[in-house]
CHARMM internal coordinates of N, CA and C (Angstrom, degrees):
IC EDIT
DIST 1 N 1 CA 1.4526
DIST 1 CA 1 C 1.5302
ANGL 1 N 1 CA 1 C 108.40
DIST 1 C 2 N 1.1760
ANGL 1 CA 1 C 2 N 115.04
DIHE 1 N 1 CA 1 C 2 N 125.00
DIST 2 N 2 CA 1.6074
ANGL 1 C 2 N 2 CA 125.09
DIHE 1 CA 1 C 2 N 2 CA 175.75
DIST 2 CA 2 C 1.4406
ANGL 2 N 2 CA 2 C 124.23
DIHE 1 C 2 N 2 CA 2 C -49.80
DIST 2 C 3 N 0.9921
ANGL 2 CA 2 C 3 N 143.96
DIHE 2 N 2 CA 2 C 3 N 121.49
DIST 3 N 3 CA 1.8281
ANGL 2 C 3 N 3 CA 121.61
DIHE 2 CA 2 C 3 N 3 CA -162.30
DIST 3 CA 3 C 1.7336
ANGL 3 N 3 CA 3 C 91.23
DIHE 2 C 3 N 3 CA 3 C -84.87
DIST 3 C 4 N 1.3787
ANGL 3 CA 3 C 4 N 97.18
DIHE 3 N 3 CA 3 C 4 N 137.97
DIST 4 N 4 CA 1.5614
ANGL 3 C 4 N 4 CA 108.12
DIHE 3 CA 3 C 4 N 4 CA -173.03
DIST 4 CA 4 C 1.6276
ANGL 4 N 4 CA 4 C 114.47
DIHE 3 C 4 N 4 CA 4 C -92.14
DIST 4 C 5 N 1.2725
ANGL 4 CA 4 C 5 N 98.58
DIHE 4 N 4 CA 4 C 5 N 13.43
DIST 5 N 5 CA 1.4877
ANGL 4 C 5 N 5 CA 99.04
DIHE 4 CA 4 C 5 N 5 CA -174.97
DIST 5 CA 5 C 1.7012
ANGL 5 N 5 CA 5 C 121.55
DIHE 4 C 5 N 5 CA 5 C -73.04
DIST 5 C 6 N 0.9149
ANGL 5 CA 5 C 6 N 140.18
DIHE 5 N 5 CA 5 C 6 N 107.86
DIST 6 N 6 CA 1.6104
ANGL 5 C 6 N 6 CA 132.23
DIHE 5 CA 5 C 6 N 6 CA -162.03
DIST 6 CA 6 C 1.4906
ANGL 6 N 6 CA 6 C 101.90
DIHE 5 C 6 N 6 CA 6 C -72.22
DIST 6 C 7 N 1.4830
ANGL 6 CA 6 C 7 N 134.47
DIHE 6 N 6 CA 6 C 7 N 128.24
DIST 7 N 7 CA 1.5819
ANGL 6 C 7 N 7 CA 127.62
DIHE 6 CA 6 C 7 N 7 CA 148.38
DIST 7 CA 7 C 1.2340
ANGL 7 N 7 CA 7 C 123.87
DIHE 6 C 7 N 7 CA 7 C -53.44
DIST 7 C 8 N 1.1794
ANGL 7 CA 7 C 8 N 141.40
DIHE 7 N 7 CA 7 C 8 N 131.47
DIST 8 N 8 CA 1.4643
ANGL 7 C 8 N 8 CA 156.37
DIHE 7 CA 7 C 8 N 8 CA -173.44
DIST 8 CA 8 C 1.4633
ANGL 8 N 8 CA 8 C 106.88
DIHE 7 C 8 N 8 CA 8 C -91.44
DIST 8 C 9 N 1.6705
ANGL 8 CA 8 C 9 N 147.12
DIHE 8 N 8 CA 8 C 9 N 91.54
DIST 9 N 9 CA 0.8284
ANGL 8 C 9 N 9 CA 140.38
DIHE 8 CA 8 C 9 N 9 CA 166.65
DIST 9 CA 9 C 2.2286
ANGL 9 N 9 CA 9 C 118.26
DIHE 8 C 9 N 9 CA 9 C -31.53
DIST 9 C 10 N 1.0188
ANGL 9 CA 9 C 10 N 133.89
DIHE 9 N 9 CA 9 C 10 N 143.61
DIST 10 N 10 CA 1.3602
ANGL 9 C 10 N 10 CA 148.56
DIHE 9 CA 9 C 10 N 10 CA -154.72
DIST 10 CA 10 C 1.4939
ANGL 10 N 10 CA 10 C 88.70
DIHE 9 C 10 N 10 CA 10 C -128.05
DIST 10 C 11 N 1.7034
ANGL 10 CA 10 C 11 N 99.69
DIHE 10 N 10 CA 10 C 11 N 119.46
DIST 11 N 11 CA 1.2322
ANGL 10 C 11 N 11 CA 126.87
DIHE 10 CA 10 C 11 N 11 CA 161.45
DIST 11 CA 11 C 1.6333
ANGL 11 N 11 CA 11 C 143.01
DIHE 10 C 11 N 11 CA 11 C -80.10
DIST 11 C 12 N 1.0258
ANGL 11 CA 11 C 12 N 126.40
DIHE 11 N 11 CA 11 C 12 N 78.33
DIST 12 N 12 CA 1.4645
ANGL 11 C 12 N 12 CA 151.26
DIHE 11 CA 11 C 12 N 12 CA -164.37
DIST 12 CA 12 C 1.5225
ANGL 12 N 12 CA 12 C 75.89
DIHE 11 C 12 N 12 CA 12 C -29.60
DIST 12 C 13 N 2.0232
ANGL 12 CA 12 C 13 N 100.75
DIHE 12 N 12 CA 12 C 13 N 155.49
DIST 13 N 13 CA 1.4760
ANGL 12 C 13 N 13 CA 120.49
DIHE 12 CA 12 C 13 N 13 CA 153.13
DIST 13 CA 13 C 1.6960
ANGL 13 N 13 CA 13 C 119.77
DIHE 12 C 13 N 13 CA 13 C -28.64
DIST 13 C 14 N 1.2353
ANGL 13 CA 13 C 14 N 122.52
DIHE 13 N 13 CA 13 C 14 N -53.12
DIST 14 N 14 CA 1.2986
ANGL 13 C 14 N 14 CA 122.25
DIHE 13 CA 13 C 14 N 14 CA 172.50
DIST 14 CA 14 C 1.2717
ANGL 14 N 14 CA 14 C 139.87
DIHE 13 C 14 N 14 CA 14 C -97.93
DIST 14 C 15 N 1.4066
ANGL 14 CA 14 C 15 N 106.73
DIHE 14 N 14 CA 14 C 15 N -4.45
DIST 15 N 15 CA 2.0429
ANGL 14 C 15 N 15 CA 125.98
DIHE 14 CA 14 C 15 N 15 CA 142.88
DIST 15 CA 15 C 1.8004
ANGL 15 N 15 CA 15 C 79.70
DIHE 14 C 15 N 15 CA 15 C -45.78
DIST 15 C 16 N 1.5722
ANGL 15 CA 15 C 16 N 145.75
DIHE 15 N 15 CA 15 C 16 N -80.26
DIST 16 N 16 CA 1.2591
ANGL 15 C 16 N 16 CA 130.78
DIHE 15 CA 15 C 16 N 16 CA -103.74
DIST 16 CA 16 C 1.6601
ANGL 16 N 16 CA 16 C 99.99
DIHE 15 C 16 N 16 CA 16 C -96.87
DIST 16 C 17 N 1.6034
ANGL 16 CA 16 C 17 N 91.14
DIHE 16 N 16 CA 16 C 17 N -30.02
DIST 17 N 17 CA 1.6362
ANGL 16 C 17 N 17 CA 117.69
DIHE 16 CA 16 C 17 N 17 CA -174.18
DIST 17 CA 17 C 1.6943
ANGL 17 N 17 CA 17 C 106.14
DIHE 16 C 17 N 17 CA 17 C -51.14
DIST 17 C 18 N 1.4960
ANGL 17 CA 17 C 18 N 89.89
DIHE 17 N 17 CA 17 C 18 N -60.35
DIST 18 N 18 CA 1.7093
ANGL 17 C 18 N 18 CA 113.37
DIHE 17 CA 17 C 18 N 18 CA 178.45
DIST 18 CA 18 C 1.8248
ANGL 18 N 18 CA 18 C 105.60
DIHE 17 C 18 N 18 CA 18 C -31.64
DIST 18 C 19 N 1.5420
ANGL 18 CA 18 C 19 N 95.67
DIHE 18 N 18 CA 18 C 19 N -72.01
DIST 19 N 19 CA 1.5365
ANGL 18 C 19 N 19 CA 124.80
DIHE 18 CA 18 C 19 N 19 CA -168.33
DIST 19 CA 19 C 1.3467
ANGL 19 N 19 CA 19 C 106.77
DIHE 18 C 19 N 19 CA 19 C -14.57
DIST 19 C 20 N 1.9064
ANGL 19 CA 19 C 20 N 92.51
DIHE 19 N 19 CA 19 C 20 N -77.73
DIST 20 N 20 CA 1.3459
ANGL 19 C 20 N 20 CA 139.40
DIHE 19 CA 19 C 20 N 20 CA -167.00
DIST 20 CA 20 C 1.7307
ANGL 20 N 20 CA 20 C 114.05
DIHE 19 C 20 N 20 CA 20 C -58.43
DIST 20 C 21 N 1.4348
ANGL 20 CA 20 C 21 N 102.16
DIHE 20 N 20 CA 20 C 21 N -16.05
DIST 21 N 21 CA 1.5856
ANGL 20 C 21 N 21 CA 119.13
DIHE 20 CA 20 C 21 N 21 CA -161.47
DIST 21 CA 21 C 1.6847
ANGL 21 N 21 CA 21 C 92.57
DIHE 20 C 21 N 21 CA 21 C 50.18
DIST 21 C 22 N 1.0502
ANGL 21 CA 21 C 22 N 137.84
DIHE 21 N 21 CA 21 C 22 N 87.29
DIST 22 N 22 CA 1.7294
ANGL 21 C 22 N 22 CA 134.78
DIHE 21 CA 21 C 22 N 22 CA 156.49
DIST 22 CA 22 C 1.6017
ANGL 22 N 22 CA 22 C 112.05
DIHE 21 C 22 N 22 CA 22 C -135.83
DIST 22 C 23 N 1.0601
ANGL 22 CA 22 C 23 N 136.24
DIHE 22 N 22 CA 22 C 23 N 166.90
DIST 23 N 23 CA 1.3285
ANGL 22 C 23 N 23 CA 135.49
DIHE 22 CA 22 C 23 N 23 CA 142.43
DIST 23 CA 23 C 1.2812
ANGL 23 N 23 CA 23 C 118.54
DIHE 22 C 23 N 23 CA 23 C -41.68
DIST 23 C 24 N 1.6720
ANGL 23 CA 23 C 24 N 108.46
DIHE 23 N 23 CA 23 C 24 N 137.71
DIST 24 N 24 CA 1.3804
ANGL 23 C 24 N 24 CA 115.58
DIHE 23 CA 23 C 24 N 24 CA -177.21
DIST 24 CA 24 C 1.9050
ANGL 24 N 24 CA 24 C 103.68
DIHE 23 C 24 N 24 CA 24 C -47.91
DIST 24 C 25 N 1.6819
ANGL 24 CA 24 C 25 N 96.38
DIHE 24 N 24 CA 24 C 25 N -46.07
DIST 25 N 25 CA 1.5951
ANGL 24 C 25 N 25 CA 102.00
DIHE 24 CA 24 C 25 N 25 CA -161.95
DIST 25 CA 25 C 2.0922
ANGL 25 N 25 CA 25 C 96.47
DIHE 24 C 25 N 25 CA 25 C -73.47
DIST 25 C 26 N 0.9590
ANGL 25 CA 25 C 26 N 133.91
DIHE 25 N 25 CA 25 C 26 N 25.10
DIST 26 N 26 CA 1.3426
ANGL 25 C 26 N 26 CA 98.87
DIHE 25 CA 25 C 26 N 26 CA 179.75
DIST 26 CA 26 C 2.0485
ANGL 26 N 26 CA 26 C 84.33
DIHE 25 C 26 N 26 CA 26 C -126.78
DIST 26 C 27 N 1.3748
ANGL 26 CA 26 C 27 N 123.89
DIHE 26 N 26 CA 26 C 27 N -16.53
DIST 27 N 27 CA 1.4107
ANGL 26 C 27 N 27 CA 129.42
DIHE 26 CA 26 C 27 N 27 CA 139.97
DIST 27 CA 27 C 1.6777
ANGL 27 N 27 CA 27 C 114.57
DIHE 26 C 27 N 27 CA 27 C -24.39
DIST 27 C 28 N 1.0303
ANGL 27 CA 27 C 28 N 96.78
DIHE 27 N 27 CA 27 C 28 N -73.49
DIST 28 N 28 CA 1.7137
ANGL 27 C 28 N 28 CA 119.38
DIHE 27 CA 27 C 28 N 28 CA 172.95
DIST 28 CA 28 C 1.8378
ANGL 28 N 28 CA 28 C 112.32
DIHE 27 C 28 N 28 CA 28 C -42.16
DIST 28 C 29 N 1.2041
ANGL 28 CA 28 C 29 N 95.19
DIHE 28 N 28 CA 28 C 29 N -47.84
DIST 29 N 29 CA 1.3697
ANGL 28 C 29 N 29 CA 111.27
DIHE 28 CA 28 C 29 N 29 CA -174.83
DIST 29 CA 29 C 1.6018
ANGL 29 N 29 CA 29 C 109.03
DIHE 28 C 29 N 29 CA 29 C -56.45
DIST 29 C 30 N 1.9099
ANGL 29 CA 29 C 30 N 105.86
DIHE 29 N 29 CA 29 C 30 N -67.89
DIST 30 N 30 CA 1.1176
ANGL 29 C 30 N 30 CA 118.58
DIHE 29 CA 29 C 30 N 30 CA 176.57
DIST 30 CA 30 C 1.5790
ANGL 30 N 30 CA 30 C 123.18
DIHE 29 C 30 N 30 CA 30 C -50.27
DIST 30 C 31 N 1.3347
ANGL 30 CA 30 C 31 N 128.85
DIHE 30 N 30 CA 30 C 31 N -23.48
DIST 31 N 31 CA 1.5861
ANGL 30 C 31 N 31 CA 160.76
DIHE 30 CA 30 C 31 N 31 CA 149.56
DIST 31 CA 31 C 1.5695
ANGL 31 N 31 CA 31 C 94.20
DIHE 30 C 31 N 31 CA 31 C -46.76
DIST 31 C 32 N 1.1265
ANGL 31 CA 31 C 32 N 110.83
DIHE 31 N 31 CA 31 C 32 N -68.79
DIST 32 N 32 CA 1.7130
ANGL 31 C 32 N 32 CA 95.46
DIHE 31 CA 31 C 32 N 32 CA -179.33
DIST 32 CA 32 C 1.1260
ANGL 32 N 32 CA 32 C 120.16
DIHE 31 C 32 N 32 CA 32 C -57.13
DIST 32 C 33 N 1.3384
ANGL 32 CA 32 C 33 N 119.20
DIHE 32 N 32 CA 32 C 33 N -59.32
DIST 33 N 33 CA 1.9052
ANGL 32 C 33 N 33 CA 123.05
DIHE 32 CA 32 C 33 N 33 CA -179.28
DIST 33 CA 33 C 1.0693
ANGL 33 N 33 CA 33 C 106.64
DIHE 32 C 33 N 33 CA 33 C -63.81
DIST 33 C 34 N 1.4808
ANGL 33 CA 33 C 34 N 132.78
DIHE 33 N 33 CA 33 C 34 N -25.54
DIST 34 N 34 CA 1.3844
ANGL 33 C 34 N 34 CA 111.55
DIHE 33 CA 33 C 34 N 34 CA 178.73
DIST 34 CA 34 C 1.4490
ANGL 34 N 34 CA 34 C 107.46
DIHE 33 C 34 N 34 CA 34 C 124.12
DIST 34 C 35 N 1.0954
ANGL 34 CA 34 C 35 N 110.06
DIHE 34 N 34 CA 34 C 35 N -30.64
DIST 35 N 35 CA 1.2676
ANGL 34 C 35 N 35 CA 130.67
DIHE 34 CA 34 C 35 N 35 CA 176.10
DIST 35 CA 35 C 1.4764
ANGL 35 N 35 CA 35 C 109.89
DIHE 34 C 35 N 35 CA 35 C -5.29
DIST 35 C 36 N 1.0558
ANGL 35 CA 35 C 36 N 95.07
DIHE 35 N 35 CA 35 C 36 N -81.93
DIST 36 N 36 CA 1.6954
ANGL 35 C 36 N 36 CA 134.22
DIHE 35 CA 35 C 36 N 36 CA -159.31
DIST 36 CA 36 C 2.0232
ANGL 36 N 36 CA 36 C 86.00
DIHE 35 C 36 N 36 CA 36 C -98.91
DIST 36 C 37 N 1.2815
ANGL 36 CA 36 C 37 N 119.81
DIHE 36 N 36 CA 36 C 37 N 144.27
DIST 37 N 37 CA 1.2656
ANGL 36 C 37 N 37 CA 134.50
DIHE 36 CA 36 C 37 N 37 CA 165.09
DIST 37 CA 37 C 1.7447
ANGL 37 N 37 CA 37 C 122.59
DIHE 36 C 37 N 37 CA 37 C -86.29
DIST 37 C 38 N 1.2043
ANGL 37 CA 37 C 38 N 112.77
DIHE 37 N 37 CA 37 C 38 N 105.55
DIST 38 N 38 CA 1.6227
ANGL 37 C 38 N 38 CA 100.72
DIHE 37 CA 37 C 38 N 38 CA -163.35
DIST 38 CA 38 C 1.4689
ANGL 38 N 38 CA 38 C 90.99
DIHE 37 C 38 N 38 CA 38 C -115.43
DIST 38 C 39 N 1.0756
ANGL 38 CA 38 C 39 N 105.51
DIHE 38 N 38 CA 38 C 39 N 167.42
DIST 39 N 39 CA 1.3696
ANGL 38 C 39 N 39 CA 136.94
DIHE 38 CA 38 C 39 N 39 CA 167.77
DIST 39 CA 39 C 1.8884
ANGL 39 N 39 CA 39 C 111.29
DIHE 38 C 39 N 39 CA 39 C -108.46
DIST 39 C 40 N 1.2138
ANGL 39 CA 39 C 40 N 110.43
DIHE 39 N 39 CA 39 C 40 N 120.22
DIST 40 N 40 CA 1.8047
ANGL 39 C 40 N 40 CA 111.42
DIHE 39 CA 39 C 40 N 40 CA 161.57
DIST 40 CA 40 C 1.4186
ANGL 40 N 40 CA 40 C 110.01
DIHE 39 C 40 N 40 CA 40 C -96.76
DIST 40 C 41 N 1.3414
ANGL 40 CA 40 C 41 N 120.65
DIHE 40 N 40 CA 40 C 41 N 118.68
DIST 41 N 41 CA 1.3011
ANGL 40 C 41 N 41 CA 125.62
DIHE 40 CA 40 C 41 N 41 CA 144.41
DIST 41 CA 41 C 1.3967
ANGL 41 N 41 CA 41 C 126.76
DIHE 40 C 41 N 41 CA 41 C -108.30
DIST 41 C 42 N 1.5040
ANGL 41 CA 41 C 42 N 110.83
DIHE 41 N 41 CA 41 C 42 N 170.69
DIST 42 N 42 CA 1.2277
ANGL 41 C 42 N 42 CA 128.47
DIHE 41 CA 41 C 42 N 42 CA 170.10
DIST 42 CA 42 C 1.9934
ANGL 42 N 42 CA 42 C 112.65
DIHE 41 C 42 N 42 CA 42 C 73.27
DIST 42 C 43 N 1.3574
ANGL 42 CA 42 C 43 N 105.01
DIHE 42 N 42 CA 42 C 43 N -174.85
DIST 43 N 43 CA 1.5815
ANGL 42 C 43 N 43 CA 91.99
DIHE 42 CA 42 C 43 N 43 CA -179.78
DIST 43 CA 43 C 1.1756
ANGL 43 N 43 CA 43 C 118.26
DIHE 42 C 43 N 43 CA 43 C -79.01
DIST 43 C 44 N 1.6797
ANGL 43 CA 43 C 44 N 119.04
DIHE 43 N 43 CA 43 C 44 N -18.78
DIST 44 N 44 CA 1.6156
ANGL 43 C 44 N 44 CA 107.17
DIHE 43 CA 43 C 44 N 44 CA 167.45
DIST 44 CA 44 C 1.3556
ANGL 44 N 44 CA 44 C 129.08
DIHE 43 C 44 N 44 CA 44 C -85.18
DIST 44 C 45 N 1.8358
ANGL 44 CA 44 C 45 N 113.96
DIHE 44 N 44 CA 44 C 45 N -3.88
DIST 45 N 45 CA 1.5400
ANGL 44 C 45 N 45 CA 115.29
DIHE 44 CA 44 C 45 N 45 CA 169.62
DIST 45 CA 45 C 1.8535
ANGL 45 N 45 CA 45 C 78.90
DIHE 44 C 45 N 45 CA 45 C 86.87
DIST 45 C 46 N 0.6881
ANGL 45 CA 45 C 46 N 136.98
DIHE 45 N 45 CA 45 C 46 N 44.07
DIST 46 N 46 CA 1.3896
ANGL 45 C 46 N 46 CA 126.71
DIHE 45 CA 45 C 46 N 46 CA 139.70
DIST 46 CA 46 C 1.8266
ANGL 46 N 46 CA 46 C 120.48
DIHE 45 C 46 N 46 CA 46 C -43.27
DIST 46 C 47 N 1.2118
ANGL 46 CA 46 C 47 N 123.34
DIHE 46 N 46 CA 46 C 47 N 121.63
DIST 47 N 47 CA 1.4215
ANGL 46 C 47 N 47 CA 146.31
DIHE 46 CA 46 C 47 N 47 CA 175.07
DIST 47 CA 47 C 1.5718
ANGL 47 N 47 CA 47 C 83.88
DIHE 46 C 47 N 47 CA 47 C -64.43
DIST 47 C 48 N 1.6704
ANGL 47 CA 47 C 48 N 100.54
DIHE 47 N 47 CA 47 C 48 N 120.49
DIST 48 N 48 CA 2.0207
ANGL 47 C 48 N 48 CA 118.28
DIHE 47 CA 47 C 48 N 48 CA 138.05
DIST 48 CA 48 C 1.2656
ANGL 48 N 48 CA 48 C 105.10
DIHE 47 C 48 N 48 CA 48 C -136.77
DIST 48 C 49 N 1.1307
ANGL 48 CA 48 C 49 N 104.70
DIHE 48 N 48 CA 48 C 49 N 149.37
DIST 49 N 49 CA 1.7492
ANGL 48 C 49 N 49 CA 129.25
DIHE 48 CA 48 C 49 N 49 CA 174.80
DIST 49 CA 49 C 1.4352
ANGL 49 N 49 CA 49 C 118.78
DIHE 48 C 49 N 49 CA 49 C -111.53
DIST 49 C 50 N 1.0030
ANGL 49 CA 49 C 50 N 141.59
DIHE 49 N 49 CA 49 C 50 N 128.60
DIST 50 N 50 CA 1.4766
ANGL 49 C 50 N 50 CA 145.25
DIHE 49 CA 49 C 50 N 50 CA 127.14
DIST 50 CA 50 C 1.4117
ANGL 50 N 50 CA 50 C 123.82
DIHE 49 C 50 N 50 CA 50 C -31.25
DIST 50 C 51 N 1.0882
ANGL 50 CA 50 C 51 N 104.99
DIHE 50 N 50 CA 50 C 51 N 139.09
DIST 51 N 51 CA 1.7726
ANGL 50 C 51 N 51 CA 106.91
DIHE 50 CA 50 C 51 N 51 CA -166.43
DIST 51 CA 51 C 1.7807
ANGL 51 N 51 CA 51 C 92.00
DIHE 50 C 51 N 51 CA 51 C -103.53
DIST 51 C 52 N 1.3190
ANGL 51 CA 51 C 52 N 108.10
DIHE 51 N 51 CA 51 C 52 N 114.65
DIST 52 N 52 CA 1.7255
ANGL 51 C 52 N 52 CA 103.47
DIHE 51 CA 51 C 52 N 52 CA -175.55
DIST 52 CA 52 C 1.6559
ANGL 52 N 52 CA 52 C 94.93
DIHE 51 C 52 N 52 CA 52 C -136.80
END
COOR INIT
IC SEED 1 N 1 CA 1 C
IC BUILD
């Protein structure tokens, strides 16, 4: 049986910036406090988001 679960493409710092109409840096900001739920990948900790 196929797993039916769909993957959700992950929205870079400026996918969220765009969205939100904000500055990339106040994205960043909300990423720090918590605000906003990020994801770090890779070796530099690159910011992705989920679109919820």
């Amino acid at each position: 049986m196929a797993n039916s679960r769909r993957i959700e493409p992950m929205l870079t710092t400026s996918d969220v910036a765009r969205l939100l109409n904000v500055h990339i840096n106040t994205v960043r900001r909300w990423s720090n406090q918590g605000t906003l739920k990020t994801y770090r990948i890779g070796a530099r900790g690159d910011r992705r988001f989920r679109r919820e």
